[in-house]
Biopython code that builds the backbone (N, CA, C, O; Angstrom):
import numpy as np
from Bio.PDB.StructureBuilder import StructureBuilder

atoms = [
    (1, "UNK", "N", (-10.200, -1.454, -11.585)),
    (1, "UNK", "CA", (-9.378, -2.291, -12.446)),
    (1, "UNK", "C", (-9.287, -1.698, -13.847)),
    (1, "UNK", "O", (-8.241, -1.647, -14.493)),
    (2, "UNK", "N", (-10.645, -1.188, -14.321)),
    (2, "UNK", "CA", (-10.335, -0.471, -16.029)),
    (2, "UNK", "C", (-9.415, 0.796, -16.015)),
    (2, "UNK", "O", (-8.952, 1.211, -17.078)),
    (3, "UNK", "N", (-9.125, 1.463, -14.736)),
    (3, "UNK", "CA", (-8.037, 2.530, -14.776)),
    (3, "UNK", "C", (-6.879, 1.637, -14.639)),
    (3, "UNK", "O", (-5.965, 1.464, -15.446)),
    (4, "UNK", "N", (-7.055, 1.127, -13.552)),
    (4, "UNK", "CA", (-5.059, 0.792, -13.935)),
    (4, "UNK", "C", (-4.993, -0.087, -14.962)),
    (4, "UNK", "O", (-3.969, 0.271, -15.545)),
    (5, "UNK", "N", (-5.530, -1.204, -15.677)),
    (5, "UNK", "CA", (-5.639, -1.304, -17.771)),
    (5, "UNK", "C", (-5.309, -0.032, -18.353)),
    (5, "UNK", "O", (-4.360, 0.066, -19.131)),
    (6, "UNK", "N", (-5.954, 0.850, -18.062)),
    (6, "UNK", "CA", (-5.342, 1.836, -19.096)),
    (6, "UNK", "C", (-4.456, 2.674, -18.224)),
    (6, "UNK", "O", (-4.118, 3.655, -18.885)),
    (7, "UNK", "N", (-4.130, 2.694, -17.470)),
    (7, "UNK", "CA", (-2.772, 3.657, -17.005)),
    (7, "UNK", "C", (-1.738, 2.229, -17.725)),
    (7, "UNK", "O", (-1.423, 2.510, -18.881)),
    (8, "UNK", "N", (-1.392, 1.352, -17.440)),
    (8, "UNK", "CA", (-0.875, 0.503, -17.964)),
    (8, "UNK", "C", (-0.040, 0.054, -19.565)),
    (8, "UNK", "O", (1.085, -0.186, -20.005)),
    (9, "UNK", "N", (-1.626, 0.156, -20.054)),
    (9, "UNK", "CA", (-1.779, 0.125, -21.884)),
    (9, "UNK", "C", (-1.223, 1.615, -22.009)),
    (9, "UNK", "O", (-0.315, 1.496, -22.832)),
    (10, "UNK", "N", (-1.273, 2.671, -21.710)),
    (10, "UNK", "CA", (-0.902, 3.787, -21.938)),
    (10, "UNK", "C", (0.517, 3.893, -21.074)),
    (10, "UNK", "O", (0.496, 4.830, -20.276)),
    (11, "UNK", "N", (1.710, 3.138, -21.080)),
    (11, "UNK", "CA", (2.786, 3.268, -20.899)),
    (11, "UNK", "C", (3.168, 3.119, -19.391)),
    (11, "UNK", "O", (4.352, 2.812, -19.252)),
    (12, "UNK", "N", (2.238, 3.306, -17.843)),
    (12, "UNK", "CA", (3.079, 3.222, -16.805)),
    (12, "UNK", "C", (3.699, 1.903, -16.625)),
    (12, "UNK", "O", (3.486, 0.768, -17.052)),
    (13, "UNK", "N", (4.771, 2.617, -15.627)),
    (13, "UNK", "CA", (5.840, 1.482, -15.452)),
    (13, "UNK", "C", (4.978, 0.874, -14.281)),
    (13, "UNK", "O", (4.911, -0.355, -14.308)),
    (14, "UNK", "N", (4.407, 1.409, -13.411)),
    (14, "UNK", "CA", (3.837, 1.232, -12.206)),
    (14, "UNK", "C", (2.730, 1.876, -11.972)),
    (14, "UNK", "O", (2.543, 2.986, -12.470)),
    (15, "UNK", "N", (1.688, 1.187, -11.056)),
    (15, "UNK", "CA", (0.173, 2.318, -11.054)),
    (15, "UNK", "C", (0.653, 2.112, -9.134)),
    (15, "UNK", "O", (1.490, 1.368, -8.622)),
    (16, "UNK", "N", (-0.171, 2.987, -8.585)),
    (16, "UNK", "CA", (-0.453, 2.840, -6.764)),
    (16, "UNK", "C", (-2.197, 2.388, -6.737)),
    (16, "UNK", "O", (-2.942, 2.394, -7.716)),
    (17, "UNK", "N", (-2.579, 1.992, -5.249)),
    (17, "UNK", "CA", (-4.341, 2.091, -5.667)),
    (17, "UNK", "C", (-4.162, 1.608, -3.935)),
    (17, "UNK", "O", (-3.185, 1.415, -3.211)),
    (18, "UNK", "N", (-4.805, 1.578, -3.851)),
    (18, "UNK", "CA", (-5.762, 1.533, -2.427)),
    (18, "UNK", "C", (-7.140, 0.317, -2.552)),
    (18, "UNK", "O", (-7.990, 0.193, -3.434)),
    (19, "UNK", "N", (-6.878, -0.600, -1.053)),
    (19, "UNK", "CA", (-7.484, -1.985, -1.023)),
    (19, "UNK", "C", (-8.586, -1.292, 0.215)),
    (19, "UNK", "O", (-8.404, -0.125, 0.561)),
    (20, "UNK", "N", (-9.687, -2.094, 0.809)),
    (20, "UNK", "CA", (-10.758, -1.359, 0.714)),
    (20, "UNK", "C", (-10.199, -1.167, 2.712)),
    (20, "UNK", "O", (-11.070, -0.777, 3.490)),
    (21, "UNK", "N", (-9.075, -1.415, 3.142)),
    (21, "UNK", "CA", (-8.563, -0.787, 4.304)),
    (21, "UNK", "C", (-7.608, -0.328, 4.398)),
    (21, "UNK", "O", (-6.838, -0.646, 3.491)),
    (22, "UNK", "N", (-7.162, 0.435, 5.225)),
    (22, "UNK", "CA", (-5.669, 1.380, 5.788)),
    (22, "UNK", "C", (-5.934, 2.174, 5.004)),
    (22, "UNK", "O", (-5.378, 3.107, 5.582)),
    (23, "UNK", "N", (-6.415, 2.704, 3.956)),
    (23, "UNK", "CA", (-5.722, 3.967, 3.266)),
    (23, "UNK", "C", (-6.780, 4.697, 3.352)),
    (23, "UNK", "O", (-7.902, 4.250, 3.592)),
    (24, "UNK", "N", (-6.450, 6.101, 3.127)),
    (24, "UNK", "CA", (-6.985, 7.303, 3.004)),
    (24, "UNK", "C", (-8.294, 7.709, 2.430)),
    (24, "UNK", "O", (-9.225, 8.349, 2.918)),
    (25, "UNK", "N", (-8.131, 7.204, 1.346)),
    (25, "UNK", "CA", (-9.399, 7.071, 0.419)),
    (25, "UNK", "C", (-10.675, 6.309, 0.550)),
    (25, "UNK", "O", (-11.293, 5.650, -0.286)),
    (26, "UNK", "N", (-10.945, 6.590, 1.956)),
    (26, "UNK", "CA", (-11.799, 5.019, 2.064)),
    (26, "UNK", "C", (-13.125, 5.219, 1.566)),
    (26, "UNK", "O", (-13.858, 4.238, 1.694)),
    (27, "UNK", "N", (-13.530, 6.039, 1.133)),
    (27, "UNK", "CA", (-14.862, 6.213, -0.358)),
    (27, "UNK", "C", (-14.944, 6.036, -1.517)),
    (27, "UNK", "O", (-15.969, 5.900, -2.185)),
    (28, "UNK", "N", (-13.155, 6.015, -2.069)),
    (28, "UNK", "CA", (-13.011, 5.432, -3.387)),
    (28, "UNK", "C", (-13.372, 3.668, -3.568)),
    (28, "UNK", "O", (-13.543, 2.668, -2.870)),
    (29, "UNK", "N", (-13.344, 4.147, -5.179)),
    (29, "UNK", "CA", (-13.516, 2.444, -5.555)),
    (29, "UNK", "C", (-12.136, 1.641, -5.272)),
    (29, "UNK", "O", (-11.315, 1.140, -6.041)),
    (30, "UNK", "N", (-12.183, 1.691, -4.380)),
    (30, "UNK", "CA", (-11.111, 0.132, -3.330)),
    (30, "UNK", "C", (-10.792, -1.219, -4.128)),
    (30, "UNK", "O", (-11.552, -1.659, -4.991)),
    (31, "UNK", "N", (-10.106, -1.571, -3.914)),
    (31, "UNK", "CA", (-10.400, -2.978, -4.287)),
    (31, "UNK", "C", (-9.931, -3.938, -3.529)),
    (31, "UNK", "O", (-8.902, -3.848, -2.860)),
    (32, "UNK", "N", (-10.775, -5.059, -3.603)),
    (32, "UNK", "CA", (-10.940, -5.704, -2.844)),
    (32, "UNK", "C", (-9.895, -6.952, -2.157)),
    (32, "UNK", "O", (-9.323, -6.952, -3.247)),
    (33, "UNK", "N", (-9.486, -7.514, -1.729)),
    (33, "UNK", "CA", (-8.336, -8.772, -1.892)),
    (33, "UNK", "C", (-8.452, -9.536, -3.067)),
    (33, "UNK", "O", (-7.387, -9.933, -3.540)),
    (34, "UNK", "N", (-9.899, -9.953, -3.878)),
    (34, "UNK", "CA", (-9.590, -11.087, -4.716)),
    (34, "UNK", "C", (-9.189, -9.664, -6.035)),
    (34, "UNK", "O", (-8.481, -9.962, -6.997)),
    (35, "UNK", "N", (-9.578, -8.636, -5.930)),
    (35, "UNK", "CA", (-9.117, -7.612, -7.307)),
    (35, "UNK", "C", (-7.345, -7.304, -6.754)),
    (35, "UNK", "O", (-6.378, -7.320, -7.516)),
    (36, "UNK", "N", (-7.299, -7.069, -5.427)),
    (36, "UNK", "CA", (-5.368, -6.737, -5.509)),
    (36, "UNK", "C", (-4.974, -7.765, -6.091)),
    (36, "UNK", "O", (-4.347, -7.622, -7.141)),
    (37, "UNK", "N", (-5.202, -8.938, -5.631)),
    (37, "UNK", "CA", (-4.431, -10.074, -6.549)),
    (37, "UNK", "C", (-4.148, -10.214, -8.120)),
    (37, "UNK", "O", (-3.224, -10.505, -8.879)),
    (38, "UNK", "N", (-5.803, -9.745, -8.165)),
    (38, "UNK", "CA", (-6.005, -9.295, -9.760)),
    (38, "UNK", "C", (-4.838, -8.533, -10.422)),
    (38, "UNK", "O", (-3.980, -8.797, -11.264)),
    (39, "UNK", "N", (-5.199, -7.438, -9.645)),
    (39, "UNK", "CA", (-4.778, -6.373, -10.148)),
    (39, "UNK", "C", (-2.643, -6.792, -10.518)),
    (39, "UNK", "O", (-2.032, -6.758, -11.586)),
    (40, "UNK", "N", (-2.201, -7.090, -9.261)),
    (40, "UNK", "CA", (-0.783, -7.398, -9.028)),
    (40, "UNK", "C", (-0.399, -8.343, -10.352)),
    (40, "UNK", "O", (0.454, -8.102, -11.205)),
    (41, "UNK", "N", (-1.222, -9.402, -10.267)),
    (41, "UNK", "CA", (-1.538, -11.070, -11.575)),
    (41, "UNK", "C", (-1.108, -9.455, -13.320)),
    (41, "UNK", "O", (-0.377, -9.011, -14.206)),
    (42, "UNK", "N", (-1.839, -9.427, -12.860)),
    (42, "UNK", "CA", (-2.272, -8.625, -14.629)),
    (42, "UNK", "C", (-0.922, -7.457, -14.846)),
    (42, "UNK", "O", (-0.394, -7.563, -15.953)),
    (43, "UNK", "N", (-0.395, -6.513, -14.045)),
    (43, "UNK", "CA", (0.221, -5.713, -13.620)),
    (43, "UNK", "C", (2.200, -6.805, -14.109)),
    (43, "UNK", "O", (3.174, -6.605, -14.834)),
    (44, "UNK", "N", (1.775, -7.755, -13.227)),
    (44, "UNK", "CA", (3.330, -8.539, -13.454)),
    (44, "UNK", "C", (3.573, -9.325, -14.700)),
    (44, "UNK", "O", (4.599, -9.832, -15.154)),
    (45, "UNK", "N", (2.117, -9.274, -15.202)),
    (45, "UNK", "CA", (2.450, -10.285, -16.450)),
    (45, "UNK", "C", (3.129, -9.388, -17.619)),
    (45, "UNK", "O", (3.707, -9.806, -18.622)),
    (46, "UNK", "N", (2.975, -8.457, -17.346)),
    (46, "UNK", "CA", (3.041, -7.065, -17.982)),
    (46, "UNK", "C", (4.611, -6.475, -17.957)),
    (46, "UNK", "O", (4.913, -5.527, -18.682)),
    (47, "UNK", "N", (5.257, -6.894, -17.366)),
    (47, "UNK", "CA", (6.418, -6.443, -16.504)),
    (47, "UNK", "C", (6.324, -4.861, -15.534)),
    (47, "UNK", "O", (7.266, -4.089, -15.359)),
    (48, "UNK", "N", (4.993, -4.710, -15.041)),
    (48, "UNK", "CA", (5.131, -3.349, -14.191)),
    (48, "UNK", "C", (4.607, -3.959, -12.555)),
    (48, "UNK", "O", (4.235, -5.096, -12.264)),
    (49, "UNK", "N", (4.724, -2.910, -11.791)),
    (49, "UNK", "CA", (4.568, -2.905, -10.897)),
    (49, "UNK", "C", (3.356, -2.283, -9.963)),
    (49, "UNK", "O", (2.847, -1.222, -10.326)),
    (50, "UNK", "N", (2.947, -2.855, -8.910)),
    (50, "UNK", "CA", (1.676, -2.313, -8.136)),
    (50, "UNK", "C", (2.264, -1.838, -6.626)),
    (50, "UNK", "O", (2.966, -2.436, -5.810)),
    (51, "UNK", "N", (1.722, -0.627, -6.624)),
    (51, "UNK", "CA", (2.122, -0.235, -5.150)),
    (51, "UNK", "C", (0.493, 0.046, -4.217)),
    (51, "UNK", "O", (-0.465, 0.628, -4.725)),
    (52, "UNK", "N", (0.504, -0.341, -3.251)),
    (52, "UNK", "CA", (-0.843, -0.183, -2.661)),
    (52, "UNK", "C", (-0.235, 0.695, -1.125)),
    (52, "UNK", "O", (0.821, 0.632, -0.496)),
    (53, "UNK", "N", (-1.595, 1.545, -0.947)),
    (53, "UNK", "CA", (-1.577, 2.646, 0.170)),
    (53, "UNK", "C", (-1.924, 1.893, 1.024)),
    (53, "UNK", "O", (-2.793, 1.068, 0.740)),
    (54, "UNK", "N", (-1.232, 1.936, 2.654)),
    (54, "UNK", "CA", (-1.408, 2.143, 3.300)),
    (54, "UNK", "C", (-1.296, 3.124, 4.345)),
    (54, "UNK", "O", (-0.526, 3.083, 5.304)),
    (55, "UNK", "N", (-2.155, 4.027, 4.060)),
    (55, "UNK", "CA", (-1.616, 5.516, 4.777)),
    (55, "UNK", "C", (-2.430, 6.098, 5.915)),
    (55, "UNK", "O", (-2.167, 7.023, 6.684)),
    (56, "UNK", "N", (-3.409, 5.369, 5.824)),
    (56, "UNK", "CA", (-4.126, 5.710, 7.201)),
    (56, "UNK", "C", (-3.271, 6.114, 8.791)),
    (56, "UNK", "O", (-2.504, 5.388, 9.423)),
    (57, "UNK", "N", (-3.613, 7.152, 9.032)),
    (57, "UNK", "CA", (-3.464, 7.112, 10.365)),
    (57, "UNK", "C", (-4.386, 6.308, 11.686)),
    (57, "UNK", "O", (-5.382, 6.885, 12.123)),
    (58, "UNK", "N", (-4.064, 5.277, 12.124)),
    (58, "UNK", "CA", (-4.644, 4.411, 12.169)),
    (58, "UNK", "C", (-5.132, 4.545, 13.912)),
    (58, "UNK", "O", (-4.617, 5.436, 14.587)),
    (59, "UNK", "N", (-5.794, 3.925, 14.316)),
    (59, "UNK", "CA", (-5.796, 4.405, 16.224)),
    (59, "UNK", "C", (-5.713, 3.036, 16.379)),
    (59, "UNK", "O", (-5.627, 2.187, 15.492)),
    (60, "UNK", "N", (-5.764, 2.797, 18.293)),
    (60, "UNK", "CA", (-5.185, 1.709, 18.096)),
    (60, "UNK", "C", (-5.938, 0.278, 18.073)),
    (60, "UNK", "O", (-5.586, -0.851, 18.415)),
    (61, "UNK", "N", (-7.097, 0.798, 17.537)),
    (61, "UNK", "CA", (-8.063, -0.878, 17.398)),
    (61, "UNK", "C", (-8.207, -0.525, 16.114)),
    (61, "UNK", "O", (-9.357, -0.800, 15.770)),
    (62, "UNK", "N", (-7.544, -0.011, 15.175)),
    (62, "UNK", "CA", (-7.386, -0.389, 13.824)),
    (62, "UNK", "C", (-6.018, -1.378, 13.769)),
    (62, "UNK", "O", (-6.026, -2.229, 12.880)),
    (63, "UNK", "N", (-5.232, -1.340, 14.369)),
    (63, "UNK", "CA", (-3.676, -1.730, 14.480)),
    (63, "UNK", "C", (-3.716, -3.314, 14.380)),
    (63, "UNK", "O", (-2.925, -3.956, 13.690)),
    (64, "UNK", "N", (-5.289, -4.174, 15.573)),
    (64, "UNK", "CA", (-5.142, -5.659, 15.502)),
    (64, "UNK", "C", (-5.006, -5.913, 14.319)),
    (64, "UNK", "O", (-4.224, -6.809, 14.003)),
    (65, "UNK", "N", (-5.858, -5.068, 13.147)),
    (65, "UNK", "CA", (-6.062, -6.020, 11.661)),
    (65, "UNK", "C", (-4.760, -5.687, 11.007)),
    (65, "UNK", "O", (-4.417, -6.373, 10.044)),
    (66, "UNK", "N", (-4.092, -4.832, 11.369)),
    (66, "UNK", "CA", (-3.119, -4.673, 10.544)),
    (66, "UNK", "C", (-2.076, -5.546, 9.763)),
    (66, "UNK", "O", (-1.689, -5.453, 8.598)),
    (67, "UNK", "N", (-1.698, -6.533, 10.888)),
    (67, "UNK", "CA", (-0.822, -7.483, 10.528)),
    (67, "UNK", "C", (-1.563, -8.647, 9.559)),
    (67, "UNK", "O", (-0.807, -9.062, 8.680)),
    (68, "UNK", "N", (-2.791, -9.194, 9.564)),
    (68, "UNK", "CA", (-3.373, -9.604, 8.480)),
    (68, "UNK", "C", (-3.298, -9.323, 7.397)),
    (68, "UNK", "O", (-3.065, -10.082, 6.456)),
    (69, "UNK", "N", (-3.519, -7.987, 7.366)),
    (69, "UNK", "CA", (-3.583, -6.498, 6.364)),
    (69, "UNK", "C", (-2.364, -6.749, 5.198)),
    (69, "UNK", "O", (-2.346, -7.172, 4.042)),
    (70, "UNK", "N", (-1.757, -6.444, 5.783)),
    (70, "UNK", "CA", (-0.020, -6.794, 5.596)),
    (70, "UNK", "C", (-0.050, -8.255, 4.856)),
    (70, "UNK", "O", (0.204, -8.362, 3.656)),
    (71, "UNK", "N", (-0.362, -9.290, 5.632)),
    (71, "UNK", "CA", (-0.319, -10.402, 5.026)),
    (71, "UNK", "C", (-0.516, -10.485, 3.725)),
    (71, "UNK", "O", (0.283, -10.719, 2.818)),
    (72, "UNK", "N", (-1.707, -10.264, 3.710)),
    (72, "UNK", "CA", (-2.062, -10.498, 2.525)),
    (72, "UNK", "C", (-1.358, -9.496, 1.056)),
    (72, "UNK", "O", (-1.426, -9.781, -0.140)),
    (73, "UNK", "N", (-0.812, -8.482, 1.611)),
    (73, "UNK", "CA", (-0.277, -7.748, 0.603)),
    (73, "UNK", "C", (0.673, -8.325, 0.213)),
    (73, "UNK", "O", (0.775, -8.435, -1.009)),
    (74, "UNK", "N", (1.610, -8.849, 0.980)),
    (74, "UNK", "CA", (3.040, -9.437, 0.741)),
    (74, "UNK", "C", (2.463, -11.093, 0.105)),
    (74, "UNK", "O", (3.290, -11.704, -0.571)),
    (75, "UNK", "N", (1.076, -11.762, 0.336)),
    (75, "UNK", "CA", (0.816, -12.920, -0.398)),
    (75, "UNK", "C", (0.443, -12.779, -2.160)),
    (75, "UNK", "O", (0.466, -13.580, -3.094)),
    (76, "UNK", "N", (0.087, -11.256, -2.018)),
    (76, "UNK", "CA", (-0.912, -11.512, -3.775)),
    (76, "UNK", "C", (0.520, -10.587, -4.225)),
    (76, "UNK", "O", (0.427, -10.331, -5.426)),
    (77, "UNK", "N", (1.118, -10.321, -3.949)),
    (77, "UNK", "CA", (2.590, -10.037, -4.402)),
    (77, "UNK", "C", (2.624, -8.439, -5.082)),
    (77, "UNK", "O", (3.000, -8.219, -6.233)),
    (78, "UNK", "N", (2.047, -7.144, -3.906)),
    (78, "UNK", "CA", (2.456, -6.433, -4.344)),
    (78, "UNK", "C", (3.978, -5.349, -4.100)),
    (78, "UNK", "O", (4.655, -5.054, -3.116)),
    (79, "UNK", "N", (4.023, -5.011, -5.518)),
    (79, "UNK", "CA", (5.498, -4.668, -4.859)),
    (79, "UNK", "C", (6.084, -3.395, -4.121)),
    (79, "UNK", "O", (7.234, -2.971, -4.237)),
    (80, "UNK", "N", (5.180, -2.926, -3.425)),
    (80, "UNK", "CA", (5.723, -2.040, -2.144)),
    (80, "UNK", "C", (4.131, -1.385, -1.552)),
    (80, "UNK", "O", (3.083, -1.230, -2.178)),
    (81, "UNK", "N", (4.372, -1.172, -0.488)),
    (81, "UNK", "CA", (3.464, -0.166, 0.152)),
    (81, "UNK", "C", (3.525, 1.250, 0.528)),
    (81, "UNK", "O", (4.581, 1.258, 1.161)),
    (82, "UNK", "N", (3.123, 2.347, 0.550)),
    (82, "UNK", "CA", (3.370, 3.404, 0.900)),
    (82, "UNK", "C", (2.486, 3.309, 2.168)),
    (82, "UNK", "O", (1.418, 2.713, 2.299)),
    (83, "UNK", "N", (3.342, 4.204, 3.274)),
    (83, "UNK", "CA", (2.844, 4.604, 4.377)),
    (83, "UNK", "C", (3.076, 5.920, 4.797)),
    (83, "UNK", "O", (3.994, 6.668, 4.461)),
    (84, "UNK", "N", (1.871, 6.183, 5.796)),
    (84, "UNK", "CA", (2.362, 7.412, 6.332)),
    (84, "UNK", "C", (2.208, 7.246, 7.689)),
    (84, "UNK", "O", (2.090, 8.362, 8.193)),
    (85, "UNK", "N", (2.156, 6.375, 8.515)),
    (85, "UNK", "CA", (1.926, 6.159, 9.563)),
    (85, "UNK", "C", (3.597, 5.683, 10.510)),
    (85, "UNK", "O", (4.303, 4.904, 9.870)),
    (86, "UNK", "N", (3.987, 5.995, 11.494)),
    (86, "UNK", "CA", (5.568, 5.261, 11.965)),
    (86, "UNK", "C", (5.029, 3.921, 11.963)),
    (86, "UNK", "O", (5.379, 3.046, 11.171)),
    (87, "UNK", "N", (3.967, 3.760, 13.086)),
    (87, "UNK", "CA", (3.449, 2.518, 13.870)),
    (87, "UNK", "C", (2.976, 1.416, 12.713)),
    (87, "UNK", "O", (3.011, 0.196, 12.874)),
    (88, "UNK", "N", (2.485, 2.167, 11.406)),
    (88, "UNK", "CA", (2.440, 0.986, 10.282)),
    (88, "UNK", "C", (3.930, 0.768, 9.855)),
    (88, "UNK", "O", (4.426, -0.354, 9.750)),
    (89, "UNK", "N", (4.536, 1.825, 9.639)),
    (89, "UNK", "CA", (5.866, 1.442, 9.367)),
    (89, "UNK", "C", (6.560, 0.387, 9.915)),
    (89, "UNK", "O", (7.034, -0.474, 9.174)),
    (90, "UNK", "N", (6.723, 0.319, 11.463)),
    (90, "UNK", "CA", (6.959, -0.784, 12.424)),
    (90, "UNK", "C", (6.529, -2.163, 11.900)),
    (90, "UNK", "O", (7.248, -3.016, 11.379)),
    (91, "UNK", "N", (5.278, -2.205, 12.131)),
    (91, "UNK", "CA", (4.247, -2.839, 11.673)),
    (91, "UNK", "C", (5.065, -3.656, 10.408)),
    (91, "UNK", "O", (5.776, -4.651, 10.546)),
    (92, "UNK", "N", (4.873, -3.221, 9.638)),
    (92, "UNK", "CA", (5.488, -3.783, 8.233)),
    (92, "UNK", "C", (6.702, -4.626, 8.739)),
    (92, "UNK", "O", (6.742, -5.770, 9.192)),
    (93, "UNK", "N", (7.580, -3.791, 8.540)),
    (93, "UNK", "CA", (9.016, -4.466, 9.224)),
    (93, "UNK", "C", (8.754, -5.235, 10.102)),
    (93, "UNK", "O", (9.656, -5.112, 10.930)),
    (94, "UNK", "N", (8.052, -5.966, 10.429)),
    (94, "UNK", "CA", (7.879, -7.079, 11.523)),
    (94, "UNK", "C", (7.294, -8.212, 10.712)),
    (94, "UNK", "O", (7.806, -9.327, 10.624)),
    (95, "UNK", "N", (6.112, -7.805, 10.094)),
    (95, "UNK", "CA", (5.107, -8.820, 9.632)),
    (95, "UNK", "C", (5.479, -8.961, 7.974)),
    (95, "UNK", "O", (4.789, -9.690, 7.262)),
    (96, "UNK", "N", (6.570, -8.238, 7.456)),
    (96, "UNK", "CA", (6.939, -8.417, 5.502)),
    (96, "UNK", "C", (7.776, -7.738, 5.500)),
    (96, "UNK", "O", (7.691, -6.654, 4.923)),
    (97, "UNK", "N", (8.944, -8.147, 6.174)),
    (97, "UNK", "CA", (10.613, -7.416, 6.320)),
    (97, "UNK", "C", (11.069, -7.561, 5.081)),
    (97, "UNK", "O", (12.242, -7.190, 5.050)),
    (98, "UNK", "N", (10.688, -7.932, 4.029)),
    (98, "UNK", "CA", (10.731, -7.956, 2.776)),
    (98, "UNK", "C", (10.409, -6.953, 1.525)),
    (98, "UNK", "O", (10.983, -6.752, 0.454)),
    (99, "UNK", "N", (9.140, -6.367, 2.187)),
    (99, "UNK", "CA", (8.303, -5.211, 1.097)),
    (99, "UNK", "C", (8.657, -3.842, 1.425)),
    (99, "UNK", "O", (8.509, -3.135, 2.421)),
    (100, "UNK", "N", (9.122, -3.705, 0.382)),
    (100, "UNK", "CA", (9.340, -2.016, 0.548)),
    (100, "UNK", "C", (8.497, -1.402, 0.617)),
    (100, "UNK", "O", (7.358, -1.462, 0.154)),
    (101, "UNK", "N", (9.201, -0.495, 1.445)),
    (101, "UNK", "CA", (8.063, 0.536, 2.114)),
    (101, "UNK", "C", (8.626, 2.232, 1.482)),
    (101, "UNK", "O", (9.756, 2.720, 1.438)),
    (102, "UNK", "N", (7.005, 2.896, 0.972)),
    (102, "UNK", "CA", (7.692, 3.860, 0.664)),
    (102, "UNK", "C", (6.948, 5.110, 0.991)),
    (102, "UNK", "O", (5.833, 5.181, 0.475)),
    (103, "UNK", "N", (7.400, 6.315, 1.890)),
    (103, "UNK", "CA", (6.824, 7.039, 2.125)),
    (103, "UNK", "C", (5.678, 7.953, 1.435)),
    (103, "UNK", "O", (5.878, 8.739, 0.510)),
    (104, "UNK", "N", (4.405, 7.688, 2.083)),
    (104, "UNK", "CA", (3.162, 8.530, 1.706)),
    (104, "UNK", "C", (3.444, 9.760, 1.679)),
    (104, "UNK", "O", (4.084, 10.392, 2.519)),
    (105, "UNK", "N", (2.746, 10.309, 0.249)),
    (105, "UNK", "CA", (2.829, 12.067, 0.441)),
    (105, "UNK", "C", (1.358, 12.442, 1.417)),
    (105, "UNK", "O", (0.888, 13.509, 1.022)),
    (106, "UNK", "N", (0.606, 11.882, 2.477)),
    (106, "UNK", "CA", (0.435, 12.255, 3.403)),
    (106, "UNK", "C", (1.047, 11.787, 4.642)),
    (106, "UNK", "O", (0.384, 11.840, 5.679)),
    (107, "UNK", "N", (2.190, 11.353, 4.649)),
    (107, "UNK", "CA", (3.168, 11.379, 5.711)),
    (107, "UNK", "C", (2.959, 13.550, 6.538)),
    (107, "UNK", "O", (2.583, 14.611, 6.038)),
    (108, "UNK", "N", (3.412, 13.176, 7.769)),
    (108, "UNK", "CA", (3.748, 14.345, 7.691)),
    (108, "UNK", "C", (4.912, 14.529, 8.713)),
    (108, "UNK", "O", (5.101, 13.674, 9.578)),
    (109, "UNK", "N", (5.708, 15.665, 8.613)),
    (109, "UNK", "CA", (6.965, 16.199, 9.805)),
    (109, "UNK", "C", (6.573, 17.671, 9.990)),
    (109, "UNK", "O", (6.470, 18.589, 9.176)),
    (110, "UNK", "N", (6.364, 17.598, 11.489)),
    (110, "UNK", "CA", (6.331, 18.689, 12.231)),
    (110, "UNK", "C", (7.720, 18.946, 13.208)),
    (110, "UNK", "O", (8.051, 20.028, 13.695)),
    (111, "UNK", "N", (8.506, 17.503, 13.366)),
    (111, "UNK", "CA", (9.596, 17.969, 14.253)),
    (111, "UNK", "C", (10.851, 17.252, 13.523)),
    (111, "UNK", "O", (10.864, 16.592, 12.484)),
    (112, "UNK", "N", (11.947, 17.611, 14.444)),
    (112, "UNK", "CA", (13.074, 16.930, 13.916)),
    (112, "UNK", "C", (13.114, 15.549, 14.058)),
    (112, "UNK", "O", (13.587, 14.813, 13.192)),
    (113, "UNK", "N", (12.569, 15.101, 15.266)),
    (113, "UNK", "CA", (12.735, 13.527, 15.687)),
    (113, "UNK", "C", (11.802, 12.752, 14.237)),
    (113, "UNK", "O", (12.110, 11.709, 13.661)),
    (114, "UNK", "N", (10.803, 13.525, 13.984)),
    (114, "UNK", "CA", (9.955, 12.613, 12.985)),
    (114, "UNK", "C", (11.296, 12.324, 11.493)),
    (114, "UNK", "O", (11.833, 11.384, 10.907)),
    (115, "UNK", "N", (11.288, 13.794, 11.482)),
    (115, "UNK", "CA", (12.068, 13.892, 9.883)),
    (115, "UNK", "C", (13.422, 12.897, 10.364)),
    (115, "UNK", "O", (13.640, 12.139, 9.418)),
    (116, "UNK", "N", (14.290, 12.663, 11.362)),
    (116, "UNK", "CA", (15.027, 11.514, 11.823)),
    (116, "UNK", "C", (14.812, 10.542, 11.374)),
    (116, "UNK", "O", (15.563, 9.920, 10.623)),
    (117, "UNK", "N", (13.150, 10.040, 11.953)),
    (117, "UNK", "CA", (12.662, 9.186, 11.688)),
    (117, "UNK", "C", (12.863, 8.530, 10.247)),
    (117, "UNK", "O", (13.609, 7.637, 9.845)),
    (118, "UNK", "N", (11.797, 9.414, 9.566)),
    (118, "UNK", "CA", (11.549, 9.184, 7.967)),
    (118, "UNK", "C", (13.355, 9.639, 7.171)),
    (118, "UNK", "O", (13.529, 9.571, 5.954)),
]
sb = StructureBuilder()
sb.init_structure("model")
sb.init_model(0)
sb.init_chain("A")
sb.init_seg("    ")
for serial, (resi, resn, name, xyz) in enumerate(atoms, 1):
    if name == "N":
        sb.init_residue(resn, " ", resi, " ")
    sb.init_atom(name, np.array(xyz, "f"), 0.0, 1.0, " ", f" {name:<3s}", serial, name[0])
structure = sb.get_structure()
């Protein structure tokens, strides 16, 4: 939370961060559901924006929590997710057809059908 305060106070329009599942970073300092809320609360009063990772490549008994996952992002009101996953992509669009979704720079394309895809 004291980095994105000062990415903030120091001019961003928007910070990204990672909640303590789906994303990549899962050794960083995470934060937790009652800090995304935080974080989103403090972030909007502000007029900027919070984007949270979900970029995990996920298998498929990570996938049940997902839609919870989701929930709650689209409840504490942040304003987009990055993914790099299709199946989270899906995912999203089902459970917060609402939140933009915006491609992870660990997305990856190895073929044409993916880059189609994305």
């Amino acid at each position: 939370m004291e980095r994105l305060k000062i990415a903030l106070a120091y001019g961003a329009d928007a910070v990204y961060l990672g909640g303590k599942n789906f994303g990549l970073r899962a050794f960083s300092e995470n934060f937790s559901p009652e800090e995304l809320h935080e974080a989103c609360r403090y972030a909007h009063e502000r007029g900027r924006k919070v984007y949270v990772t979900v970029n995990m490549f996920p298998h498929n008994a990570d996938m049940e929590a997902l839609p919870a996952y989701l929930k709650l992002l689209g409840e504490v009101g942040c304003d987009a997710i990055l993914v790099a996953d299709p199946g989270v992509f899906r995912t999203a669009r089902e459970v917060i057809p609402a939140m933009p979704v915006h491609i992870s720079t660990q997305a990856n394309t190895t073929n044409w059908q993916s880059a189609l895809f994305w």
